[in-house]
C-alpha positions in Angstrom: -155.8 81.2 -42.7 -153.3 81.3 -45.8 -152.7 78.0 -47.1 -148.7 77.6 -47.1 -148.1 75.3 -49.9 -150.3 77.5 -52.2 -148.8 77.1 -55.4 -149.4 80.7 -55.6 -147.4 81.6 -52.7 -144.7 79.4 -53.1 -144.0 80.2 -56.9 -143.1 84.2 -55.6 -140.0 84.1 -55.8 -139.5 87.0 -53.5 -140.2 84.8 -50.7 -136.6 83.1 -51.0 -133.5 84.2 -49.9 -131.4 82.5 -52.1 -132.8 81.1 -55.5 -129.9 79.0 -57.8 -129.9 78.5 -61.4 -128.4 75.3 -62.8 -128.0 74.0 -66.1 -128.6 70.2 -66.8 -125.8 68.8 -68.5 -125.9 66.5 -71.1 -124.1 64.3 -68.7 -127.2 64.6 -66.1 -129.9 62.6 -68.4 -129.9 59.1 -70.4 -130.6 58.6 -73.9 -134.0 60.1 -73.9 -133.0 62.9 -72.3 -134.5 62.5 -68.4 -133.1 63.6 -65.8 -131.0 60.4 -63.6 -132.4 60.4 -60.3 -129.2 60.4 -58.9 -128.5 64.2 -59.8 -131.3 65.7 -58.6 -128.9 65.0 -55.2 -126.1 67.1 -56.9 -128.6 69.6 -57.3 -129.5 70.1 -53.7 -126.0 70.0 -53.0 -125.5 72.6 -55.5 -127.9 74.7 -53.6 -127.8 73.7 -50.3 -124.0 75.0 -50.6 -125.4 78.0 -52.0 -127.7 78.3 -49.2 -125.0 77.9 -46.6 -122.4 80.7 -48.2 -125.5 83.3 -48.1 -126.4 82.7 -44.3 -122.7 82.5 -43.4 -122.1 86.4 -45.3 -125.6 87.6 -43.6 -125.0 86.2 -40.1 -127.8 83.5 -40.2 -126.2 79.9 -39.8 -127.8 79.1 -36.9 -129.6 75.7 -37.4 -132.5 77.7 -36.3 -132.5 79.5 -39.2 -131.5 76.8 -41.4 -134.1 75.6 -43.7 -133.9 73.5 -47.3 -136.8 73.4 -49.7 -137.0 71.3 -52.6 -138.2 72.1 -55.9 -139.3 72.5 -59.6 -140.3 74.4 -62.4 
């Protein structure tokens, strides 16, 4: 049985439907330049939003189908 949080399955990115892109501000970190734990929340907005718009065009915003996954690079 395949392991789901494989690090190798889950860093193909063809797996998500919707992958976003943000830049970190200067704005985002403190003086030696980490990011404030209180953005990473704008983030998921950011793509949770993102998320939303993209079920909403294909049809899929059932809360069945609704999912939110967390991440880094």
């Amino acid at each position: 049985m395949t392991d789901p949080f494989d690090p190798k399955i889950l860093q193909n990115r063809s797996i998500y439907p919707v992958i976003v892109q943000e830049n970190v501000r200067y704005r985002d970190t403190d003086g030696q330049k980490h990011v404030n734990n209180a953005v990473y929340a704008t983030y998921f907005e950011i793509g949770r939003g993102a998320a939303r718009r993209h079920a909403t065009r294909h049809k899929s915003a059932s809360p069945e189908s609704s999912t939110s996954v967390v991440a880094q690079q």
